[in-house]
N, C-alpha and C positions, 0 to 999 in steps of 0.2 A: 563836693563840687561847688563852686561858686557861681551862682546866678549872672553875676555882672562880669565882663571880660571889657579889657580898654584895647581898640585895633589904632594903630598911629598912623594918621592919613595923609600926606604932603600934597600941599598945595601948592601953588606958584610962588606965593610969598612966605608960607609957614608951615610949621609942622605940628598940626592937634588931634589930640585923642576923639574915637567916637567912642562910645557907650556901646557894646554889647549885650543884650538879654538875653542868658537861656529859656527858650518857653517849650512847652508841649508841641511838638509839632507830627506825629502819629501816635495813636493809639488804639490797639485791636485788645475791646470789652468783654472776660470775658468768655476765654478761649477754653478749650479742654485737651490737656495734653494725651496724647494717643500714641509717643512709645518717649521711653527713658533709654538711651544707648550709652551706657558707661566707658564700651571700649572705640570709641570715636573719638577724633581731637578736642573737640568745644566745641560752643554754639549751640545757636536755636534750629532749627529746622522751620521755615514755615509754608505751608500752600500757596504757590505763585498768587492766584486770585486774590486771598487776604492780602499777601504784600501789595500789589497793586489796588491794590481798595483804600487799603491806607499811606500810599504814598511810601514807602519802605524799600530799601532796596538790598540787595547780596552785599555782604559786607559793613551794612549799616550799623554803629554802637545801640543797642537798646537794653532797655531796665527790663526785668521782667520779673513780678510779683506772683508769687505762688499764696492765693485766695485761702486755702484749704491750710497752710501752716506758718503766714507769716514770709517765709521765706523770701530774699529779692539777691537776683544775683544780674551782677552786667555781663553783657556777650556780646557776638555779632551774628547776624544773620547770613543763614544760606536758604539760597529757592529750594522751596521743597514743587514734587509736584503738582499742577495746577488739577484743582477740584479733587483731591488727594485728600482733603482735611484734616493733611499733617501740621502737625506742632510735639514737635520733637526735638526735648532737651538730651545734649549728647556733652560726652565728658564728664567731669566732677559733677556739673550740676544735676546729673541723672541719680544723682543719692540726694537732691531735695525736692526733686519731684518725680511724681510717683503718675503714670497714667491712670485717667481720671480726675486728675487735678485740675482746677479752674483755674485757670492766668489772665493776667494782662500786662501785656508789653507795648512799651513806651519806648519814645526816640524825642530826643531834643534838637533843637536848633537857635543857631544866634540870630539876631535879631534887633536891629536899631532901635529905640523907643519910639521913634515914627513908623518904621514898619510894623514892629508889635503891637500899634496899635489899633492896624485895619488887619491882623491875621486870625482865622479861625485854624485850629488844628482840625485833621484829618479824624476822626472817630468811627469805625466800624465794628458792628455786634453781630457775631458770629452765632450762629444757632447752634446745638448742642454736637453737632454734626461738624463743627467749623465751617458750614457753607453760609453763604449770603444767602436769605431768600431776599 
């Protein structure tokens, strides 16, 4: 995937590219997977409250890094339920993660070089529990 992306923006008199950056824009540190569902479509599953902590929504693209073997596959998210401290890989990816595995999943966003340069991404640290204290 390419960091920089060109959007072409017309103006009254002309027509010029802006500069796109992909940055970090959530990320839940961290996490520990509590079921693998192999006979499910795809996707992550995750705790309404997590998603909303980090700014993430149903349908969102995100990376998600399996800590415990390397492993990183992309998907999209569904609300799992809230205070549930689900994180539940379903589909193929439930043959690379295994419950009890530590993850962290990530979500990008574009970003003008003037915007990306007052933005803090989202970061939430789930306890072992996947809850917020």
């Amino acid at each position: 995937m390419s960091n920089i992306f060109f959007v072409r923006e017309k103006t009254p008199n002309s027509l010029h590219q802006i500069m796109i950056l992909s940055l970090l824009k959530s990320k839940i540190h961290c996490a520990t997977v509590t079921e693998a569902n192999l006979h499910y479509m795809g996707s992550i599953t995750i705790d309404e409250a997590l998603l909303e902590a980090a700014g993430l929504i149903a349908g969102e693209h995100v990376h998600v890094v399996n800590n415990m073997n390397g492993e990183r596959i992309e998907t999209y998210v569904i609300r799992g339920e809230r205070n549930s401290g689900c994180i539940c890989l379903n589909g193929a990816a439930a043959r690379r993660f295994q419950v009890g595995d530590e993850v962290i999943i990530m979500a990008y966003a574009g970003f003008t070089p003037e915007e990306a340069a007052g933005f803090t991404p989202k970061v939430v640290f789930p306890n072992a529990q996947n809850a917020l204290d």
